[in-house]
N, C-alpha and C positions, 0 to 999 in steps of 0.2 A: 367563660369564654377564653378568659386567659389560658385556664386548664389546657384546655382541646386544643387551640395553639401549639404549645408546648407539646404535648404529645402527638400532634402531626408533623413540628421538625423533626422528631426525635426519630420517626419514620420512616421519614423520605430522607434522613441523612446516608452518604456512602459509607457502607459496612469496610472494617479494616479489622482484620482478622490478629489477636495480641498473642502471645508468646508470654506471659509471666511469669514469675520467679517467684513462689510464694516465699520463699524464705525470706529475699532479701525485698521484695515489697518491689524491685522493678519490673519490666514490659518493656518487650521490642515486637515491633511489626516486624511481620513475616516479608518477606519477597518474592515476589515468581521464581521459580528454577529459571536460569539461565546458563545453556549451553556453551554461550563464549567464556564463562568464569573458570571451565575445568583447565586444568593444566594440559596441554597438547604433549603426544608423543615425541619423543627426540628423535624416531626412527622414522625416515620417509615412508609415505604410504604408496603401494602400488596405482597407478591408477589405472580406470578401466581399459581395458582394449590395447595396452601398450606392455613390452616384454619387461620384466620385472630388473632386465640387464640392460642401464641404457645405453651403456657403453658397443653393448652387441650391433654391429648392422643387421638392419632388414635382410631378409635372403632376396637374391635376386634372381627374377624368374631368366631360364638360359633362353639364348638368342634363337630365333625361328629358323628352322630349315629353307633356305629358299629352293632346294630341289625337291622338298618333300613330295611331290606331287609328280617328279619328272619319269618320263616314259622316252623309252629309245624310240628313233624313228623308226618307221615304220616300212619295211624290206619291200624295195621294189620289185615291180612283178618280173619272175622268173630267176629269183636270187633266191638261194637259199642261205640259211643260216648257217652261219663256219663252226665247223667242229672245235671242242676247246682242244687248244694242245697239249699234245702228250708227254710224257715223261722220254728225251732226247734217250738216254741212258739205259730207258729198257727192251731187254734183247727181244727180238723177233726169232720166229721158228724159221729153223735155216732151210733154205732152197737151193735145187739147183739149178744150175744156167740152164735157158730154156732155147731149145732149138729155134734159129732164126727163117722164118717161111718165107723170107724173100728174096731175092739175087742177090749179090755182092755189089750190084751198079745199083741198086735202088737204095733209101733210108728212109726214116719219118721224122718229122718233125713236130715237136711238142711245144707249144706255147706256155709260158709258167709265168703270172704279173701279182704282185701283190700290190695297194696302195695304201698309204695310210693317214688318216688325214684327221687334224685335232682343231678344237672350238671349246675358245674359253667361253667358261657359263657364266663361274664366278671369281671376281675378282682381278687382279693385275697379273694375267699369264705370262711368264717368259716366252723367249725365243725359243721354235724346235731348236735340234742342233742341225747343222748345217752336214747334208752327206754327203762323200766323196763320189767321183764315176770311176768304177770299178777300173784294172787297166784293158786294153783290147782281149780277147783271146783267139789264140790263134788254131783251127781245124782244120784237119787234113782229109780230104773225099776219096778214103784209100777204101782199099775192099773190106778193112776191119771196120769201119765205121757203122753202125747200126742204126741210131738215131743221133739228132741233135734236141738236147732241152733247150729254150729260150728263156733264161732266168732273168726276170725285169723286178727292180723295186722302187719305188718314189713313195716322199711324203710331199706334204701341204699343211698351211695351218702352222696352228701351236704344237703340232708333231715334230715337224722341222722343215727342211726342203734343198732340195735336190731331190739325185738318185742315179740308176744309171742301169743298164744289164749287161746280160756275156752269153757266150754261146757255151755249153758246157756237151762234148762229144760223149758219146757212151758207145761204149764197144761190146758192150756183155749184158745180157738179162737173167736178171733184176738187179737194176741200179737204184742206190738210192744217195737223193741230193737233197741234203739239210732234210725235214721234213718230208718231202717227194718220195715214193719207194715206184715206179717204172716195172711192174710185173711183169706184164709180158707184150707180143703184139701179134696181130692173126694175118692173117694170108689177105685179108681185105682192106690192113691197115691199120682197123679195132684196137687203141690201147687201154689197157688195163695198168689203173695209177691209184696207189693207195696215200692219200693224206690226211696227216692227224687221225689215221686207224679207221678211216671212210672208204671203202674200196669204189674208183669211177672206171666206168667205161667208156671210153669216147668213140665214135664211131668219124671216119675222116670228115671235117667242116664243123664237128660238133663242138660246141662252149658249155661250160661248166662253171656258174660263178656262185661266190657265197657274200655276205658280208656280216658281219659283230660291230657292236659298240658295246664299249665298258665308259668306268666315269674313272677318271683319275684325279683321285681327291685329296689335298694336300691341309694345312692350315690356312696358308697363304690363300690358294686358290684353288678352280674344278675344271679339269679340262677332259672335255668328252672325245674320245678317240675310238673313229671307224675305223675297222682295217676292210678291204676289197681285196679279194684272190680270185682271182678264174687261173682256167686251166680250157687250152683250144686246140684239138688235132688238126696240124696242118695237115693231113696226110700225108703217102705217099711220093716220093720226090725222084729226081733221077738223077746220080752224083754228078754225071758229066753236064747239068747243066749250073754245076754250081765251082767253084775255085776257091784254092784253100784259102780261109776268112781268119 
């Protein structure tokens, strides 16, 4: 019984795996590998998901457009849209004076306005600049006189503000004033006016209007600017009921 004993602790004891030296008659028990005992790199490791420069900033995504989406208003009815302007500088095929079909006591009169008017979108707009009023001008209702244009300009807004107009006499056709080219005019009145390369006919009482918006886009700020021009045949007129202006 002692036996049997004996060889059931022998059994059930825990296994411990030796290592011996037959030479030298010692034994060391083994150990588990342990990962903490290696000696660590000197060189930092990347870690995941981050740039290997940590010195480098992140990129930063750029700031959102807040006009991304912006649409000019939309042309009230019976405006058309303004032609872009032309090159001031380049020459026109030459004409010449066109016979005038009406008496020496009669003229027409031509209406000419432009407006211009600015709306800050984005940002801290300055002031327009402020416009002067042209000075009087002075016309004489002699038997040269043909027509008179009525030159009017104003702004509003972040354009600026004032403005002011003038009477500009024309004695000969075709005249041309800034942009304006005054072709011709018919026996009923009928003017024929070419601007920014647009040829109008106006027949007496008739209006002619356009309008544009551009965006005027700076760092600072965005100011959206309408210009408004018509063009109005006053018709017709009779010198002597008019005194030189």
């Amino acid at each position: 019984m002692r036996h049997l004993a004996a060889l059931l602790a022998i059994a059930l004891a825990p296994t411990t795996a030796c290592v011996c030296n037959v030479e030298s008659g010692s034994s060391s028990t083994a150990r588990p590998h342990d990962h903490h005992d290696e000696p660590k790199p000197n060189h930092p490791q990347a870690k995941p998901n981050q740039p290997n420069h940590p010195d480098q900033p992140d990129p930063v995504d750029p700031p959102s457009d807040p006009l991304a989406d912006y649409k000019p208003p939309r042309l009230p009815d019976g405006v058309h849209e303004c032609p872009a302007p032309q090159d001031p500088d380049r020459a026109g095929e030459p004409t010449r004076p066109k016979k005038w079909p009406l008496t020496n006591k009669q003229y027409v009169e031509l209406d000419h306005g432009h407006h211009s008017e600015g709306k800050c979108l984005v940002g801290t707009c300055p002031p327009g600049p402020s416009m002067a009023k042209p000075p009087p001008s002075a016309i004489s209702f002699d038997d040269a006189l043909k027509m008179v244009l009525h030159d009017a300009h104003t702004w509003g807004g972040a354009a600026g503000s004032g403005g002011g107009d003038r009477q500009v006499a024309v004695l000969e056709l075709p005249f041309t004033h800034a942009e304006v080219t005054i072709e011709s005019v018919s026996g009923d009145g009928t003017i024929t006016v070419t601007y920014e390369g647009v040829e109008l006919v106006l027949a007496p009482g008739q209006r002619w209007d356009c309008e544009s918006t551009s965006l005027d886009r700076k760092p600072e700020y965005t100011v959206e600017r309408t210009r408004h021009t018509f063009f109005e045949n006053r018709g017709i007129l009779n010198k002597s009921d008019r005194k030189t202006r």
